[in-house]
C-alpha positions as CSV (number, residue, x, y, z in Angstrom):
1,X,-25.9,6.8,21.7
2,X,-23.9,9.0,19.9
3,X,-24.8,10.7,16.0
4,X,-21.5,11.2,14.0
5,X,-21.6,13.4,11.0
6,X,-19.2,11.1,9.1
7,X,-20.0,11.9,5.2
8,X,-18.5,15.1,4.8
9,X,-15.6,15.7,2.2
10,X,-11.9,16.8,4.2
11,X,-9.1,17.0,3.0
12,X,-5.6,17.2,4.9
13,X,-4.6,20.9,5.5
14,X,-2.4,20.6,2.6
15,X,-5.0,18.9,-0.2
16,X,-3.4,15.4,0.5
17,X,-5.4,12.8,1.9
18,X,-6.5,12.9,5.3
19,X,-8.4,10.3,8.3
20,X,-10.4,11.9,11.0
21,X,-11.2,9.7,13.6
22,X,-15.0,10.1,14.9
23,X,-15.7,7.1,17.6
24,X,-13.1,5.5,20.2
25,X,-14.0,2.2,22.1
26,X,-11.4,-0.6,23.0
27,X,-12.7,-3.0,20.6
28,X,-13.0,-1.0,17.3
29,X,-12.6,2.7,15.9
30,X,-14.8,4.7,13.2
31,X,-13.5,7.5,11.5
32,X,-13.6,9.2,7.8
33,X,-10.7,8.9,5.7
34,X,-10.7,11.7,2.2
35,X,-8.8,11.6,-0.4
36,X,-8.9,14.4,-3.0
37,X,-9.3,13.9,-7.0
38,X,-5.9,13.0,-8.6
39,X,-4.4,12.3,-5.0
40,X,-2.2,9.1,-4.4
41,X,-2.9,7.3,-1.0
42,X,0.3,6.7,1.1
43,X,-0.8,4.8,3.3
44,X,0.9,1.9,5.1
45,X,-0.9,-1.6,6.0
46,X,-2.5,-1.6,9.6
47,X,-2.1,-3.6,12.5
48,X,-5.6,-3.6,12.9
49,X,-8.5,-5.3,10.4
50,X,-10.4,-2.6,8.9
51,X,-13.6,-2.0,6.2
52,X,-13.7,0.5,4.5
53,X,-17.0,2.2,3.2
54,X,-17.1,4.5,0.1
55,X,-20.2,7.3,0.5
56,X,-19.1,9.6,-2.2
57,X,-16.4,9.4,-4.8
58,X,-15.2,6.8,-7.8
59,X,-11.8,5.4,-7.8
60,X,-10.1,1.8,-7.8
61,X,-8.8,0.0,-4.8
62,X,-5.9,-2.7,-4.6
63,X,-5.0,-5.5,-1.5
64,X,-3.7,-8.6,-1.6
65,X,-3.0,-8.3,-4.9
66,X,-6.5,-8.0,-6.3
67,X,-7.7,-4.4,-7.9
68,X,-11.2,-3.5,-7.7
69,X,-12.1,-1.1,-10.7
70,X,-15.2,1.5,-10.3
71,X,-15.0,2.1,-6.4
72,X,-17.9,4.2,-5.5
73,X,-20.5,5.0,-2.9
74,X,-22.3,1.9,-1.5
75,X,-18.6,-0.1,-2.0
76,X,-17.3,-2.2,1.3
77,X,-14.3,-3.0,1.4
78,X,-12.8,-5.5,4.0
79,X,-8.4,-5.5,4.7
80,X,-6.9,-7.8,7.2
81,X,-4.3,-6.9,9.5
82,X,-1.3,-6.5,7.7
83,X,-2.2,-6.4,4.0
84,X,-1.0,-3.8,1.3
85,X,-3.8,-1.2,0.1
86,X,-4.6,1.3,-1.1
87,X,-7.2,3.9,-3.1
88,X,-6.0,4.4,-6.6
89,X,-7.3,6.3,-9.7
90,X,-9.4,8.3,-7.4
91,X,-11.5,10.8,-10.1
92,X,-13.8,12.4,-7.9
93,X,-13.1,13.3,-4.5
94,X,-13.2,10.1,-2.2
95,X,-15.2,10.0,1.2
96,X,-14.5,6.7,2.6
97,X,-16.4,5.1,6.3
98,X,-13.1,3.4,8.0
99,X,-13.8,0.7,11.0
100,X,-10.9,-0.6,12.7
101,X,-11.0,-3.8,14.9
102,X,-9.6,-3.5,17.3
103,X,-9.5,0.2,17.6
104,X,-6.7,2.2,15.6
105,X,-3.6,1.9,17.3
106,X,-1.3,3.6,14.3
107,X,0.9,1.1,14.5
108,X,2.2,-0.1,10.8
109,X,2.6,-3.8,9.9
């Protein structure tokens, strides 16, 4: 068994958004991803499926098209391989759970 501190608030060194990766097994990866008030979210779709968990924050979310207003802790979000998304409109600083299956290979679709 392993305990994981995962709810913490971090930004990247420069304020942007950043994804720290807690947990590594062949079939799926755990990791917080932060993205700071007023912040855009660059990032690119996945090769791998991923849900995303919001513990603290409010901000929208758009994938496949779709935009989910009022993202905030208690929020799951599921993304299959492949998909455009993103965290938009973030107004308080976003603390997101992210699970990757299989694990995170960094490889963009």
């Amino acid at each position: 068994m392993q305990i994981i501190d995962a709810g913490e608030f971090k930004p990247g060194a420069d304020g942007s958004a950043d994804y720290v990766e807690q947990l590594r097994v062949p079939a799926l990866s755990f990791g917080t991803y932060s993205i700071p008030a007023g912040r855009p979210d660059r990032q690119s779709p996945h090769a791998e499926d991923e849900i995303y968990v919001v513990v603290r924050g409010r901000g929208s979310f758009t994938a496949g098209g779709r935009t989910v207003e009022g993202v905030g802790p208690g929020t799951a979000l599921f993304v299959p391989a492949g998909e455009e998304h993103r965290f938009q409109d973030v107004s308080e600083d976003l603390t997101t759970l992210v699970f990757f299956a299989p694990a995170f290979t960094g490889t963009r679709r």
